[in-house]
N, C-alpha and C positions, 0 to 999 in steps of 0.2 A: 227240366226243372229239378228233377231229383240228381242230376250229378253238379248243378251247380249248388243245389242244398248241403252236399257231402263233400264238398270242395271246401266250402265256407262253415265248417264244423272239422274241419283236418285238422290237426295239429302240426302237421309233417307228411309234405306231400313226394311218391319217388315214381317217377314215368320209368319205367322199366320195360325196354324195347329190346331186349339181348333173346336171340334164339332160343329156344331150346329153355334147358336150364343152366346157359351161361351165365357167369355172375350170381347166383345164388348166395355165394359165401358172405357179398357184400349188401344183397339184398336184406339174408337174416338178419346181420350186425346192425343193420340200417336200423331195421324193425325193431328189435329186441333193445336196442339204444336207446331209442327214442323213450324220452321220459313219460311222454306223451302218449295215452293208449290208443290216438286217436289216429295213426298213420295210416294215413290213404295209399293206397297201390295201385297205381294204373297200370295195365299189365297190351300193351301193344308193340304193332311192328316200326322198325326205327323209320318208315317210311312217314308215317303220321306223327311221330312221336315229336317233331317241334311244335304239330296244332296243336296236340295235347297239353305240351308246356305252355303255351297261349294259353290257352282255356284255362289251366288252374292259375297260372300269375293275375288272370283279369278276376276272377272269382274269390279268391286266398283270401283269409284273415292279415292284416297287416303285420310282418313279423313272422310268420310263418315259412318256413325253410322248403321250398320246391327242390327235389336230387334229379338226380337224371341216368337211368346206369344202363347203356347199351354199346352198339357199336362206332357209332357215331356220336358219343357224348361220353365224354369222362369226368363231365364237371359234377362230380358230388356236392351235394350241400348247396350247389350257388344259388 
């Protein structure tokens, strides 16, 4: 109940499944971009990371921006 409550109070959602601290650089930008103080971080392994993107596109405020930044996704912003 409470991650779909923080899903649907996001501003700007980024499933971030990169090892380690791969992708960091674009993580920050991502964050600090965001007009929106409200950007949600999902922080898992690219194994799950399409459930993850499920869960928040069915949850999302409409209009709200899902990223995606690991090794098997490079679609930012889509």
């Amino acid at each position: 109940m409470t991650l779909k409550w923080m899903v649907r109070l996001a501003g700007g959602i980024i499933i971030w499944s990169a090892p380690g601290m791969q992708r960091r650089a674009e993580l920050a930008a991502l964050v600090s971009g965001s007009s929106n103080r409200r950007a949600l971080t999902i922080e898992t392994t690219p194994e799950v990371a399409p459930q993850w993107r499920a869960f928040a596109e069915q949850w999302k405020r409409p209009g709200v921006v899902t990223s995606e930044l690991g090794p098997l996704a490079d679609n930012v912003g889509a």
